[in-house]
N, C-alpha and C positions, 0 to 999 in steps of 0.2 A: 794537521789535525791537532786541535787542542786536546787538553787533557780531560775535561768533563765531556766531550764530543765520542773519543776513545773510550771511557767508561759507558758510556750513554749511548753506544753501537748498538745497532741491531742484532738480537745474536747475542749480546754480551760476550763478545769475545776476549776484552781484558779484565783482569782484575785491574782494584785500585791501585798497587803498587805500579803496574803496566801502565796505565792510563796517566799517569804521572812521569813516566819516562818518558811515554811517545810523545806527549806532551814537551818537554824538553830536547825534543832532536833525540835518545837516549834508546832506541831500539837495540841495540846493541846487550841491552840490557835486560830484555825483554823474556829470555827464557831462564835468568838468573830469578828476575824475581815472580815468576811463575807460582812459587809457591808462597808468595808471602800476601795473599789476599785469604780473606776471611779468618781474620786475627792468626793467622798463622806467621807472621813475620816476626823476629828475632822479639825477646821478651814480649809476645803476645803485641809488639804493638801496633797502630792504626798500620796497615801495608802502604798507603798511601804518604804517610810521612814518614817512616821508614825510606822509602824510596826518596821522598825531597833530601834524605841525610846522607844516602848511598851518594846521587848528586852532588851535594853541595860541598862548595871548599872545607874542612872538619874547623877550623876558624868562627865560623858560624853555625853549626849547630847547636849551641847553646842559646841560641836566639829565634832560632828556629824552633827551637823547642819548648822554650817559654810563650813564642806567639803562639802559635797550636795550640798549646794548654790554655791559654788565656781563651782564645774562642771557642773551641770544641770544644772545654771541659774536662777533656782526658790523654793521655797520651793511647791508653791500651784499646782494642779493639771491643774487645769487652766491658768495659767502664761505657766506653761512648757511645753502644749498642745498648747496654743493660740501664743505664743508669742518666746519662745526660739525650740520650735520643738525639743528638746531633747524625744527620743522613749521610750515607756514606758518600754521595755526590758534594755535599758541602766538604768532607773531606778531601777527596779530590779536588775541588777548587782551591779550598785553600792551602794545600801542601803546595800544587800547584804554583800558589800566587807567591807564598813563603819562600820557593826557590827557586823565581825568578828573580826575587827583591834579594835573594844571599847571591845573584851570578851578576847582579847590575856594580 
């Protein structure tokens, strides 16, 4: 299951943070970040890229985090709810796509 597939459940049974692990084989990780959907993840940000960070090698999170900003607008959950309205499924896809391109 990809990771927009897993957010996009019937049920909603993951958050975004979730949806982005299962997405990467990363279940394992699945009740860690349990609480980091609905801007609750560490400095309030997106949970979904949060998690591509928890993932990826720490070598690349600084590019991972300039892409993010560059398309979504924001890094915070809040900024990009309140302010740029980027969907939180386009987040999920792209934290998604961000840290498959920091694992290649």
């Amino acid at each position: 299951m990809n990771a927009t597939e897993a957010f996009s459940a019937p049920g909603h049974p993951y958050n975004c943070a979730q949806a982005v692990a299962i997405g990467a084989g990363r279940e394992d990780l699945l009740s860690e970040l349990a609480v980091c959907g609905g801007g609750r993840a560490p400095e309030g940000r997106c949970g979904a890229l949060h998690a591509a960070l928890r993932i990826a090698p720490p070598e690349k999170h600084a590019e991972i985090l300039e892409q993010f900003q560059a398309v979504a607008g924001a890094l915070t959950c809040r900024e990009i709810k309140g302010t740029t309205h980027f969907p939180c499924v386009k987040c999920v896809e792209l934290a998604s796509r961000l840290l498959s391109e920091a694992q290649s």
